[in-house]
C-alpha positions as CSV (number, residue, x, y, z in Angstrom):
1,X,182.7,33.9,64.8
2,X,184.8,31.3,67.2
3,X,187.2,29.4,65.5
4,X,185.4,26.2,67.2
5,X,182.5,26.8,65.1
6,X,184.0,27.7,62.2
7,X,183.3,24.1,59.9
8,X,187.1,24.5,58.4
9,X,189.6,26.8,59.0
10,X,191.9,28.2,56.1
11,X,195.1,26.4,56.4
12,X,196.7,28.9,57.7
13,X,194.9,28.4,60.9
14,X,194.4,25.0,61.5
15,X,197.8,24.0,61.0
16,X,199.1,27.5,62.7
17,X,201.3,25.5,65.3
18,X,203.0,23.3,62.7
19,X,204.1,26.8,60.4
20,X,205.4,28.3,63.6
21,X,207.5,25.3,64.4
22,X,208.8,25.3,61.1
23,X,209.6,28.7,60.7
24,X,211.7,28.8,64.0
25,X,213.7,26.1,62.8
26,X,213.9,26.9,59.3
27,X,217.6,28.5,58.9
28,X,217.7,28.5,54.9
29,X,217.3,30.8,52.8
30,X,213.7,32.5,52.2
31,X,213.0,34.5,49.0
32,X,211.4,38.0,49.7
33,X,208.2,38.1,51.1
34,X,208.6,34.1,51.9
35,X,207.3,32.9,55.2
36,X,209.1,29.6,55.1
37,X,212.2,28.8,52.9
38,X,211.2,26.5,50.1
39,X,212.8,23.2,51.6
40,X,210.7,24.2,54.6
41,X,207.3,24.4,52.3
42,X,208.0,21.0,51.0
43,X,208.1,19.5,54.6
44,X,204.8,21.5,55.5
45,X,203.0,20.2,52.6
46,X,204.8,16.2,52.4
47,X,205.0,15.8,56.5
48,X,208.1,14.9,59.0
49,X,209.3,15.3,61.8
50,X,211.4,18.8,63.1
51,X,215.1,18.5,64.7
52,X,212.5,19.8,68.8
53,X,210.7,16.7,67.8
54,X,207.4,18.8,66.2
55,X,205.6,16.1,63.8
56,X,204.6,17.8,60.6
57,X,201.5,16.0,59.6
58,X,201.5,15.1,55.4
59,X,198.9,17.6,53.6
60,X,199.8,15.5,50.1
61,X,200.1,11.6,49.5
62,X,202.5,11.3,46.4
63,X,205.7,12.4,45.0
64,X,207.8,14.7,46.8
65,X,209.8,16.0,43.6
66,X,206.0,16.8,42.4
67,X,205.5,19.0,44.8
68,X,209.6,20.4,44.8
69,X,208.3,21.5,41.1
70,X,205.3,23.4,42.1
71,X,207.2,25.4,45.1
72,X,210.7,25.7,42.8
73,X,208.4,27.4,39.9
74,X,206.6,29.3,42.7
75,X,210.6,30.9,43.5
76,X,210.8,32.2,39.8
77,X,209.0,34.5,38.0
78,X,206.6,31.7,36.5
79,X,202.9,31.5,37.8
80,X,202.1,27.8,38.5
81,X,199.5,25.9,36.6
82,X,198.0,22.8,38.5
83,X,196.1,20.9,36.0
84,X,194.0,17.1,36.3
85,X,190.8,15.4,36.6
86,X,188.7,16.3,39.5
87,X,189.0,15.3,42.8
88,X,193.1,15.3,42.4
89,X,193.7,17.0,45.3
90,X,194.6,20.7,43.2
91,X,192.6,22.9,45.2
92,X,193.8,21.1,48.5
93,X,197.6,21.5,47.4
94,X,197.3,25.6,46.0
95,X,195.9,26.5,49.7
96,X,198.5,24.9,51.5
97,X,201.4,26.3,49.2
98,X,199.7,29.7,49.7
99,X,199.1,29.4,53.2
100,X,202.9,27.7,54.0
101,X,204.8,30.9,51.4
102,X,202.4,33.6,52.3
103,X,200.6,33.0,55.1
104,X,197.7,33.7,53.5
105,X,195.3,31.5,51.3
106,X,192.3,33.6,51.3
107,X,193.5,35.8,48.3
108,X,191.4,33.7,46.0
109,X,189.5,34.5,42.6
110,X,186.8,31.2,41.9
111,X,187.0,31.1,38.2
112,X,182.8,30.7,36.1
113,X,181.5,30.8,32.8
114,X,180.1,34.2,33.5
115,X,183.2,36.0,35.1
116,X,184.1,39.4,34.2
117,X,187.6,41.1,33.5
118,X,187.4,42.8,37.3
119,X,187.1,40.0,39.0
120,X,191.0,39.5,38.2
121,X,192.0,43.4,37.7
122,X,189.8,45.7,40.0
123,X,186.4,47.0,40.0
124,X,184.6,50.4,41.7
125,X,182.4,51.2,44.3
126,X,179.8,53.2,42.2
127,X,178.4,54.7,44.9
128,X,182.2,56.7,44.8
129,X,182.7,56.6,41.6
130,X,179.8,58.9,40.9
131,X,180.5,61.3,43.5
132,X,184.3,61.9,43.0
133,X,185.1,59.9,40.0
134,X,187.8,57.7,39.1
135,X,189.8,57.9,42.2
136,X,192.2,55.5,44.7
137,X,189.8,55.7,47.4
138,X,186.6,54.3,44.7
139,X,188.8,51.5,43.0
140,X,188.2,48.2,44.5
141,X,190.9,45.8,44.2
142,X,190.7,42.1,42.9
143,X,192.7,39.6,45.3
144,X,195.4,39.4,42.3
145,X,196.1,43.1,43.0
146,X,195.9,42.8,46.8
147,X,199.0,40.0,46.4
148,X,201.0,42.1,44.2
149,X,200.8,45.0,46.6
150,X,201.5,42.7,48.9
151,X,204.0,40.4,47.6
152,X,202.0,37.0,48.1
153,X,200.8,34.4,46.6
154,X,196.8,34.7,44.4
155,X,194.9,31.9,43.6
156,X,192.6,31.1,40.5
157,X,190.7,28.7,40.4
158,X,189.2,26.6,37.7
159,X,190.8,29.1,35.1
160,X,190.0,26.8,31.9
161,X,186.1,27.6,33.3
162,X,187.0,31.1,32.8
163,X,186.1,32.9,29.5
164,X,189.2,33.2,27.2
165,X,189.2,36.7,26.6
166,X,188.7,37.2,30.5
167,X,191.6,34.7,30.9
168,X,194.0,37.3,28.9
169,X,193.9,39.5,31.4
170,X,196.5,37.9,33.2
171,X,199.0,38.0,30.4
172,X,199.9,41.7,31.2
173,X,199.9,40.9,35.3
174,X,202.2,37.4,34.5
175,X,204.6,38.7,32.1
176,X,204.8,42.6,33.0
177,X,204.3,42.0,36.9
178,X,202.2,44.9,36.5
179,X,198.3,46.3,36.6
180,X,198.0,48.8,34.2
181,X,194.9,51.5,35.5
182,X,194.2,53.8,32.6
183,X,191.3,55.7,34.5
184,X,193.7,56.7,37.2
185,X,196.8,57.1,34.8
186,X,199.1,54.6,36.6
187,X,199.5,51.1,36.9
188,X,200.3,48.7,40.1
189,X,203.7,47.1,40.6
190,X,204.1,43.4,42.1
191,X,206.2,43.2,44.9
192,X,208.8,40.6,45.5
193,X,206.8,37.6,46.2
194,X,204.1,37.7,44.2
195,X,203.1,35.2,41.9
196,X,200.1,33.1,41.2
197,X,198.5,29.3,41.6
198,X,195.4,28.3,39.1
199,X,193.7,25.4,38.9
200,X,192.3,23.8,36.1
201,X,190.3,20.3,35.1
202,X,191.1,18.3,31.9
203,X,188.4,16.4,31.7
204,X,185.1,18.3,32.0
205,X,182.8,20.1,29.3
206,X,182.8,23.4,29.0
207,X,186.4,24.2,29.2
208,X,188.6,27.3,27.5
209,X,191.2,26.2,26.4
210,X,194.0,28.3,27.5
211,X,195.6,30.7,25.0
212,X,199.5,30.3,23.7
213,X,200.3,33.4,25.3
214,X,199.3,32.5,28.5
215,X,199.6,29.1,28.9
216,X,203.9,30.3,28.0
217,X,203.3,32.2,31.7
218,X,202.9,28.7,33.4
219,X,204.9,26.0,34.5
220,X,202.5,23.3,34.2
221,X,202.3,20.1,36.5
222,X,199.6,17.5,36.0
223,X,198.4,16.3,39.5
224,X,198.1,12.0,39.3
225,X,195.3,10.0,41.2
226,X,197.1,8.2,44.0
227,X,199.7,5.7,42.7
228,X,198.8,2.6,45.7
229,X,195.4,1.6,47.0
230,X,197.1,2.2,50.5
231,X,197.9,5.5,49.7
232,X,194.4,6.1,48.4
233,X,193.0,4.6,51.4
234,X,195.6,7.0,53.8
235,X,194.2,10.0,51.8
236,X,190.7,9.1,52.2
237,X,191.3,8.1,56.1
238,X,192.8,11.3,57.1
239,X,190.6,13.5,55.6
240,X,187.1,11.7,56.5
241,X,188.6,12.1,60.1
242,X,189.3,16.1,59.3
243,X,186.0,16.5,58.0
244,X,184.6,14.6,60.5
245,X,186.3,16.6,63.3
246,X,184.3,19.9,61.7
247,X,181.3,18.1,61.6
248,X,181.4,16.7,64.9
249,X,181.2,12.9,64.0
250,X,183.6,10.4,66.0
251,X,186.5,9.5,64.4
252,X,185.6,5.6,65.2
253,X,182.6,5.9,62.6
254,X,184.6,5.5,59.8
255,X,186.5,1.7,60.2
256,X,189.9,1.7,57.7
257,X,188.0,-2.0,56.1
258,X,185.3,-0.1,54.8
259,X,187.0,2.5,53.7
260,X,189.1,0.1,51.9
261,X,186.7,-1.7,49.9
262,X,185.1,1.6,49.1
263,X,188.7,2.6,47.4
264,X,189.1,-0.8,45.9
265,X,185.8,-0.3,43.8
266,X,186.7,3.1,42.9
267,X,190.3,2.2,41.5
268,X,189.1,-1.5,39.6
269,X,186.4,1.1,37.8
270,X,188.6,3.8,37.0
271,X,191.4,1.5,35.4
272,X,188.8,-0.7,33.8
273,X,190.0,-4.3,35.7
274,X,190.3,-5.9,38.4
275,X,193.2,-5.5,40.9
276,X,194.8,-9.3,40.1
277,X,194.7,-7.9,36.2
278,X,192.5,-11.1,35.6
279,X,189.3,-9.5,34.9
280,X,188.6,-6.9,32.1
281,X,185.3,-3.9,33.3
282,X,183.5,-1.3,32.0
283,X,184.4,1.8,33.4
284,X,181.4,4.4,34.3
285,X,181.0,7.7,32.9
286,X,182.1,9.6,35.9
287,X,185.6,9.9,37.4
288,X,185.9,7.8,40.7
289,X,187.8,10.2,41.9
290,X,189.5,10.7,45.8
291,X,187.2,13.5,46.4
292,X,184.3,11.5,45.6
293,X,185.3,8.5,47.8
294,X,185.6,11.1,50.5
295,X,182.3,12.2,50.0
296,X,181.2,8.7,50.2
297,X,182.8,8.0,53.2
298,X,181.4,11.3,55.1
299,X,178.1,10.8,54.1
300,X,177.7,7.1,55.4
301,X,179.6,8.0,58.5
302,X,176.5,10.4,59.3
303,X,174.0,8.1,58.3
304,X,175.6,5.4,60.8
305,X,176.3,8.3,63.5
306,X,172.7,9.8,63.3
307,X,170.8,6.9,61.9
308,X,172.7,3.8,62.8
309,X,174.3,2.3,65.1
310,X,177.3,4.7,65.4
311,X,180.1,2.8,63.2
312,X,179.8,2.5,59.1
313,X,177.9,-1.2,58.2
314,X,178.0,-2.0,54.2
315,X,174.2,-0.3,54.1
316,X,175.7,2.8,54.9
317,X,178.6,2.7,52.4
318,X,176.3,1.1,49.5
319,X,173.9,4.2,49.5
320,X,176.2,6.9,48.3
321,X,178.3,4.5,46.4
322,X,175.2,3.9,44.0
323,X,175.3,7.4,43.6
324,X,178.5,7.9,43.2
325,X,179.1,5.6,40.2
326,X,175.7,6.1,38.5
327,X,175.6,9.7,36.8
328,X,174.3,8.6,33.9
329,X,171.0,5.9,34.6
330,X,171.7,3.8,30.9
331,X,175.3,3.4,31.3
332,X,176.4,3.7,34.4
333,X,173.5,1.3,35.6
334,X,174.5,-1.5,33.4
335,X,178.2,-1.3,34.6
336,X,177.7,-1.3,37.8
337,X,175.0,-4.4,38.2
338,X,177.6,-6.4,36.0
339,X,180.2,-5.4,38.2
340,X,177.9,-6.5,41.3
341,X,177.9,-9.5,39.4
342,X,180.6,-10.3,38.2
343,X,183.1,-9.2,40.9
344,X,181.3,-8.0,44.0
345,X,179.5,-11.3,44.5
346,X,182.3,-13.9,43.8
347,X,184.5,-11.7,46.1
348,X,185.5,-13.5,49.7
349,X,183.6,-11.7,52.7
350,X,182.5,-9.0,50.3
351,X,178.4,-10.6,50.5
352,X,177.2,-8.0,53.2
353,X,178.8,-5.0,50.6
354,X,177.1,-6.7,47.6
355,X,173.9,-7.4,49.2
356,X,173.2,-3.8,50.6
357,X,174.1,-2.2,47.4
358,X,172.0,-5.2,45.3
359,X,168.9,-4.2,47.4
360,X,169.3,-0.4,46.1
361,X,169.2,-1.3,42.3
């Protein structure tokens, strides 16, 4: 398929140019197996500019020593565990660090309820299996063993979703740096360079908790929502226009105002009060998240692009912000009519927001 058609690309790919220029300038020291030293991932991953004038566009709004943590644990011999609520940007920062160390973010195992021991070891193509046995050529390998042959960097994704005996399986790979195979009599060795990202929620139902002896093969760091409603809205601007690009809606349908009521709402929610502090809310049962407001954002930008007048007006914005904050139709309704109420409607040139999302109640 041509890249142009392709919705989004792995990292690796759309932001190709960007790890070239920084691996031709980058004169420090890379660990083996590294594509980039790690001063050199940081930059890829928190933006700036190159000493040829290259501009290295920010993948992460937030600390920098955050992400120095993630990439120094990533240089040791301690898998990395990125852990928060949804829509905290951990799946967005594991694909760059792959993609900006190994070159690769693809090597990725998607962590369910139902997952089986393979899906992180190996499995076999029966149709082999039968007709020779248990041999090289019939085992099938699981992208962890694919990056320990080849010295990069796996990914796992919602791990705490993964069942906790299935979850132990990477004990052995974590602390050993090997695979054992019994049915072949040998085991597979990591290479230099290997190591592992997972991802895991702390808020939703369902979760595994993580075992002692696994959780002791992390370095753990907790990924924050965005400290500043600017930042929030800088998040929310720059990947509405990404997504956007994919989805071939202008750039211009998505004004930063809207967005940044939309982010206001979402943060006075979340924290349960108003901006000024002088108001006390109720906060509704789901998160608010980033990822939500994104969502948000996208989906009335095609309502105004396809059904509108081309540019985001409060009617677009109010129909998935309804839907956004009311998960549960008790709770979440009465919280958000009394902040309509209370807040929306007393706000200065905030009427055409309150009105559109008034009408949908």
């Amino acid at each position: 398929m041509a890249q142009a058609t392709v919705i989004r690309a792995p990292s690796e790919l759309t932001f190709r140019q960007e790890l070239e220029a920084l691996q031709a300038q980058d004169e420090r020291y890379k660990p083996t197996n590294w594509k980039l030293s790690p001063a050199a991932v940081v930059t890829f991953l928190m933006g700036g500019e190159l000493e040829d004038g290259t501009a290295i566009t920010p993948k992460y709004y937030g600390k920098r020593r955050l992400i120095e943590v993630a990439v120094a644990t990533l240089a040791t011999d301690r898998a990395l565990l990125l852990t928060g609520i949804p829509g905290t940007a951990k799946t967005w920062v594991a694909e760059h660090l792959a993609a900006a160390i190994s070159g690769n973010s693809k090597l990725l195992v998607q962590g369910t309820a139902g997952m089986a021991e393979e899906s992180l070891r190996y499995g076999w193509n029966y149709a082999r299996l039968l007709a020779e046995g248990p041999t090289e050529g019939a085992l099938v390998p699981s992208p962890v063993m694919v990056a320990m042959q080849q010295g990069s960097i796996a990914r796992v994704e919602e791990l705490t979703r993964i069942p906790s005996d299935v979850q132990d399986a990477l004990i052995t790979i974590l602390s050993e740096k090997a695979l054992p195979v019994p049915e072949l009599n040998t085991e597979v060795r990591a290479n230099r360079g290997f190591n592992l990202i997972a991802t895991a929620n702390d808020r939703d139902k369902g979760i595994n908790e993580l075992s002692s002896a696994l959780r002791r093969r992390f370095n753990t760091v907790s990924m924050p929502l965005p400290a500043t409603l600017e930042e929030e809205v800088e998040i929310v601007r720059q990947r509405v226009a990404q997504i956007g690009e994919g989805l071939e809606l202008p750039p211009q349908a998505a004004p930063v105002e809207e967005i940044r009521r939309l982010v206001t709402i979402f943060r006075e929610l979340r924290s349960g009060k108003t901006a000024d502090g002088q108001r006390k809310l109720k906060s509704p049962s789901s998160t608010l998240s980033t990822a939500e407001a994104i969502s948000v954002v996208n989906n009335g930008q095609a309502l105004a692009v396809h059904f509108g007048s081309g540019a985001i007006e409060p009617a677009d914005i109010a129909s998935g912000l309804q839907g956004a904050i009311v998960k549960d139709p008790t709770h979440d309704r009465t919280v958000w009519e009394e902040y309509l109420e209370t807040v929306m409607r007393e706000r200065e040139g905030w009427k055409d927001l309150y009105e559109a999302s008034r009408s949908l109640l």
